[in-house]
One Martini backbone bead per residue (centre of mass of N, CA, C, O) as a GRO file, in nm:
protein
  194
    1UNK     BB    1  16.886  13.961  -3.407
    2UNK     BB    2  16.683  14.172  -3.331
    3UNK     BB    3  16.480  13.949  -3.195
    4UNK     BB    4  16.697  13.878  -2.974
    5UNK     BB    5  16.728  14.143  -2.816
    6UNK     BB    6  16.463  14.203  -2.760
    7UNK     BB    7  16.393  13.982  -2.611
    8UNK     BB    8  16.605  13.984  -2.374
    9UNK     BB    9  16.517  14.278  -2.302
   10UNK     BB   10  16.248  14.205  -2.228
   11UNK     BB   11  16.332  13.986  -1.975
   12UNK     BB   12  16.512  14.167  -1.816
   13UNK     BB   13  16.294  14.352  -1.766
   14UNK     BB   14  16.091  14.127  -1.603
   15UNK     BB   15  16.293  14.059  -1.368
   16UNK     BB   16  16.350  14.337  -1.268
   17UNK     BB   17  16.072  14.385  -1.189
   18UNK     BB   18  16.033  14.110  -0.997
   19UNK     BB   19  16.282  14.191  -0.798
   20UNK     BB   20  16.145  14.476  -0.724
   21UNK     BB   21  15.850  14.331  -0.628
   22UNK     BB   22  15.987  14.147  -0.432
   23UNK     BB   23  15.987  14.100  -0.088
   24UNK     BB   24  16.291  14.004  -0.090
   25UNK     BB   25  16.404  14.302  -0.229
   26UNK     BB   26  16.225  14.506  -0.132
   27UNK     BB   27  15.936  14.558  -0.228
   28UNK     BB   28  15.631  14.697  -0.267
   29UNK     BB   29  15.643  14.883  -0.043
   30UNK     BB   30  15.383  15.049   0.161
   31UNK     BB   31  15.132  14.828   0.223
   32UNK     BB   32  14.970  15.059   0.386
   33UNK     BB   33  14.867  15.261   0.179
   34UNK     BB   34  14.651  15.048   0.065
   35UNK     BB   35  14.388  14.834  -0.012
   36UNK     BB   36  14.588  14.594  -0.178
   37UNK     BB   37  14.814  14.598   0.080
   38UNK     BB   38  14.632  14.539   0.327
   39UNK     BB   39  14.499  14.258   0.223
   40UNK     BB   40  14.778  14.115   0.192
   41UNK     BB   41  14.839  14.131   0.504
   42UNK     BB   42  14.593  14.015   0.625
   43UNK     BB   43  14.644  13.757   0.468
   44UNK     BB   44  14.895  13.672   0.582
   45UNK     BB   45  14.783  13.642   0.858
   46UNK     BB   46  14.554  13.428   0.817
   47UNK     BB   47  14.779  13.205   0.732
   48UNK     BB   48  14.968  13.265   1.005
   49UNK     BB   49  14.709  13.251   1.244
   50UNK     BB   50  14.430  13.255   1.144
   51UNK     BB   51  14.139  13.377   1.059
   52UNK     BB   52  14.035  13.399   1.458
   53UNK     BB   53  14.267  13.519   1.565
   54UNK     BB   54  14.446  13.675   1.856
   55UNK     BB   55  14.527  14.005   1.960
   56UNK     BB   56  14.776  14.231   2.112
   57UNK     BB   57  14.959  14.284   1.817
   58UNK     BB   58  15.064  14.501   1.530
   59UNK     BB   59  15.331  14.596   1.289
   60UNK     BB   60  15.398  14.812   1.044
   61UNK     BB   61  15.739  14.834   0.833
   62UNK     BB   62  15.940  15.051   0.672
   63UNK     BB   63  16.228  14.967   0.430
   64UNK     BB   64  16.410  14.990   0.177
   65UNK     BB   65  16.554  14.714   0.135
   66UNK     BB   66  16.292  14.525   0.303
   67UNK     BB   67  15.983  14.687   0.310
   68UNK     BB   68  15.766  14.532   0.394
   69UNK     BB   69  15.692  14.450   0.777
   70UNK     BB   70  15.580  14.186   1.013
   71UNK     BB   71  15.456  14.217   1.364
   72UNK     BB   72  15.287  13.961   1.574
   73UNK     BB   73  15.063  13.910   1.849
   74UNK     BB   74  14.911  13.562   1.894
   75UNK     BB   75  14.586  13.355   1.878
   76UNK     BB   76  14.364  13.095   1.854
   77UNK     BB   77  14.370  13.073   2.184
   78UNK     BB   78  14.278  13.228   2.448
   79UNK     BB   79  14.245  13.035   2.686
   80UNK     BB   80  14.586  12.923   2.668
   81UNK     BB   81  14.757  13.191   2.728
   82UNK     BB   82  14.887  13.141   2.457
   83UNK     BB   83  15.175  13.328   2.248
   84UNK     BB   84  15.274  13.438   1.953
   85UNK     BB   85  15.581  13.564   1.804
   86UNK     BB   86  15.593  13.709   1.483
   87UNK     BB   87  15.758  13.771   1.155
   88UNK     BB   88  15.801  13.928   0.824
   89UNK     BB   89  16.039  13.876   0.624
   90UNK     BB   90  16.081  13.889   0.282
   91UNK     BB   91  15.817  13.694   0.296
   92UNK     BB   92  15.911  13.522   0.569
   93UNK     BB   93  15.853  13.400   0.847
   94UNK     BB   94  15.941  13.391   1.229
   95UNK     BB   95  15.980  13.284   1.488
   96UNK     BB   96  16.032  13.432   1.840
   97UNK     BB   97  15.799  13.396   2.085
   98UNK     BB   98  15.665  13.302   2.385
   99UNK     BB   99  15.362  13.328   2.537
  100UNK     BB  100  15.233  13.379   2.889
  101UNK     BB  101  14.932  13.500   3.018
  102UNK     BB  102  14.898  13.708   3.325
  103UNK     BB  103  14.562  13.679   3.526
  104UNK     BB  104  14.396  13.862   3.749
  105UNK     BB  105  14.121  13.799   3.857
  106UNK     BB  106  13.831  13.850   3.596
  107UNK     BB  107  14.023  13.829   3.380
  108UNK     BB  108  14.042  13.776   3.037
  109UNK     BB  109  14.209  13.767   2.760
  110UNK     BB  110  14.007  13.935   2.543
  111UNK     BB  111  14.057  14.167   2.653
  112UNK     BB  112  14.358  14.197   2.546
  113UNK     BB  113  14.214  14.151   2.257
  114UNK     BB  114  14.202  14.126   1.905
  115UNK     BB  115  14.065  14.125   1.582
  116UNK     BB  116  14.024  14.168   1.234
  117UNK     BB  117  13.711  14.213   1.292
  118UNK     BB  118  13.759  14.458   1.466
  119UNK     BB  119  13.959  14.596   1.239
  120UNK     BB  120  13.805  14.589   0.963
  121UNK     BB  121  14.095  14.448   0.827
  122UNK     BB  122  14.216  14.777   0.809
  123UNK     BB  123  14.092  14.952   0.567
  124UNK     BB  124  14.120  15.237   0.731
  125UNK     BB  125  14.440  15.300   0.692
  126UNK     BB  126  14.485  15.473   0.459
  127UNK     BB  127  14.324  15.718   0.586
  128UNK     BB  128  14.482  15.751   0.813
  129UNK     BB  129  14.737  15.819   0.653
  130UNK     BB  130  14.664  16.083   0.502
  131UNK     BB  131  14.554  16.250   0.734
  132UNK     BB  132  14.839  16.282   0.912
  133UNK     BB  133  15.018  16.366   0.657
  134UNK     BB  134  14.826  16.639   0.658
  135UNK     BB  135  14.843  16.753   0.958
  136UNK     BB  136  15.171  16.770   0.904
  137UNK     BB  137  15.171  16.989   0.689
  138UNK     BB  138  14.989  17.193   0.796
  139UNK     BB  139  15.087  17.217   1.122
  140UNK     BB  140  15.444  17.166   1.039
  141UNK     BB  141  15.575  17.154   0.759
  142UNK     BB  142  15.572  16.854   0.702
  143UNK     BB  143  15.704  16.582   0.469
  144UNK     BB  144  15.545  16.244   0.500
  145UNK     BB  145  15.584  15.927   0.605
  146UNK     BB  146  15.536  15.625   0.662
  147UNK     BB  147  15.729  15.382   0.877
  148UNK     BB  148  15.502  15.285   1.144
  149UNK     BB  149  15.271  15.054   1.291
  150UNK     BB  150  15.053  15.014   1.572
  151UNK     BB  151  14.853  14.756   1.707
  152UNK     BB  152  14.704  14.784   2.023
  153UNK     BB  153  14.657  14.680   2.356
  154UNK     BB  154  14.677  14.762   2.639
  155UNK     BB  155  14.737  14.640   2.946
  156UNK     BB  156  14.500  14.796   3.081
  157UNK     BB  157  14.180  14.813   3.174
  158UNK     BB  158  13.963  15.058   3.190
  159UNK     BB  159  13.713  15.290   3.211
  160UNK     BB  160  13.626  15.301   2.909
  161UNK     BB  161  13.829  15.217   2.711
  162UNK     BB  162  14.014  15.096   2.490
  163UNK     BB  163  14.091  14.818   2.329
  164UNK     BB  164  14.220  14.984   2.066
  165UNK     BB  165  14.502  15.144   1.882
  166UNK     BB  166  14.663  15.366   1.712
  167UNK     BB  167  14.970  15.414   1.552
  168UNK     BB  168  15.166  15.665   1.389
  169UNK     BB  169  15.466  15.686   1.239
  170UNK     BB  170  15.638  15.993   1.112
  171UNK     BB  171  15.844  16.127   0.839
  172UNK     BB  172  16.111  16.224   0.643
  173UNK     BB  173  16.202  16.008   0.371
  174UNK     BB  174  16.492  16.052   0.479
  175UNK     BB  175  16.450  16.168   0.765
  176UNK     BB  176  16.443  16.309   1.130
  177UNK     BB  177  16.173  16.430   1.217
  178UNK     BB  178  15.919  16.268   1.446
  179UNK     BB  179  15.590  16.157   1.437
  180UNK     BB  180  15.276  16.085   1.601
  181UNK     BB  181  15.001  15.936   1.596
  182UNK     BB  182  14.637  15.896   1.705
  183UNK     BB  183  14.407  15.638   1.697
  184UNK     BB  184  14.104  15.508   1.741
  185UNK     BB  185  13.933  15.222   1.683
  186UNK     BB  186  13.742  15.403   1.458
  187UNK     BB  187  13.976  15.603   1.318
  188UNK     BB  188  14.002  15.819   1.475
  189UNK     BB  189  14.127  16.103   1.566
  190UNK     BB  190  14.347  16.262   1.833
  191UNK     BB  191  14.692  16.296   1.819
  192UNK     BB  192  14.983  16.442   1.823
  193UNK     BB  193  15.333  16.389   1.832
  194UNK     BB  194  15.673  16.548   1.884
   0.00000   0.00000   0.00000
């Protein structure tokens, strides 16, 4: 009787394990705090939108409920000037709608796009997140986590500007006050919003 208690405790404890990890009910975390969630977020898209897609954002939030959800603006053929917006929540992809991109002049769409091999698959983003929280602690003393990432090309390039830029929002755990972080292409900080 004793052997039949543990081994059923035992299968509960893996169950609920497996329930609170897994994307559909909002388990696993902020995967973009780590290495190894940041891999599988990419993992993600080059499955959803192929190896070699062309976007024009990507955003990852993370909710109590929900867990890290994804959402991405892409296509596989830039000259097609037409691209899809996809969500991944948990677990599971969504079209959301088509867009064709409308462009004047001698501008070509990759102008304002970006491949996951120029964010380097998108590694330095755990370290742009430790340092955003360290200096949001040092700076304005306050205990904050990532919320909400956001990989964007601007709207319109100028002279000299960046092809793509990264925004980090940050809050206290609870809510409350929240801070915008903004680094460059190469991963350098530029300077917090509050």
């Amino acid at each position: 009787m004793k052997k039949k208690t543990l081994q059923l405790s035992l299968m509960l404890a893996l169950c609920i394990t497996a329930f609170t990890s897994c994307d559909y009910f909002g388990g696993g975390g902020r995967k973009y705090e780590t290495a190894d969630g940041v891999a599988s977020l990419v993992s993600d898209l080059k499955s959803e939108f192929g190896k070699d897609a062309w976007y024009t954002d990507i955003n990852f939030s993370y909710h109590k409920s929900t867990g890290t959800s994804t959402s991405a603006t892409g296509t596989k053929d830039p000259a097609s000037k037409k691209m899809i917006e996809k969500t991944r929540l948990k677990g599971t992809w969504k079209d959301n709608s088509e867009i064709t991109l409308s462009l004047t002049g001698d501008a070509k769409p990759e102008d304002f796009m970006f491949t996951l091999t120029e964010l380097g698959d998108l590694k330095k983003l755990p370290d742009m997140i430790k340092l955003a929280v360290d200096k949001i602690k040092k700076e304005k003393n306050f205990d904050v986590v990532a919320t909400n990432i956001t990989v964007h090309s601007p709207d319109r390039l100028k002279e000299n500007s960046e092809k793509f830029s990264y925004l980090l929002s940050l809050q206290p755990e609870n809510g409350g006050t929240s801070f915008s972080v903004i680094f460059d292409q190469k991963g350098d900080f530029k300077k917090i919003i509050d």
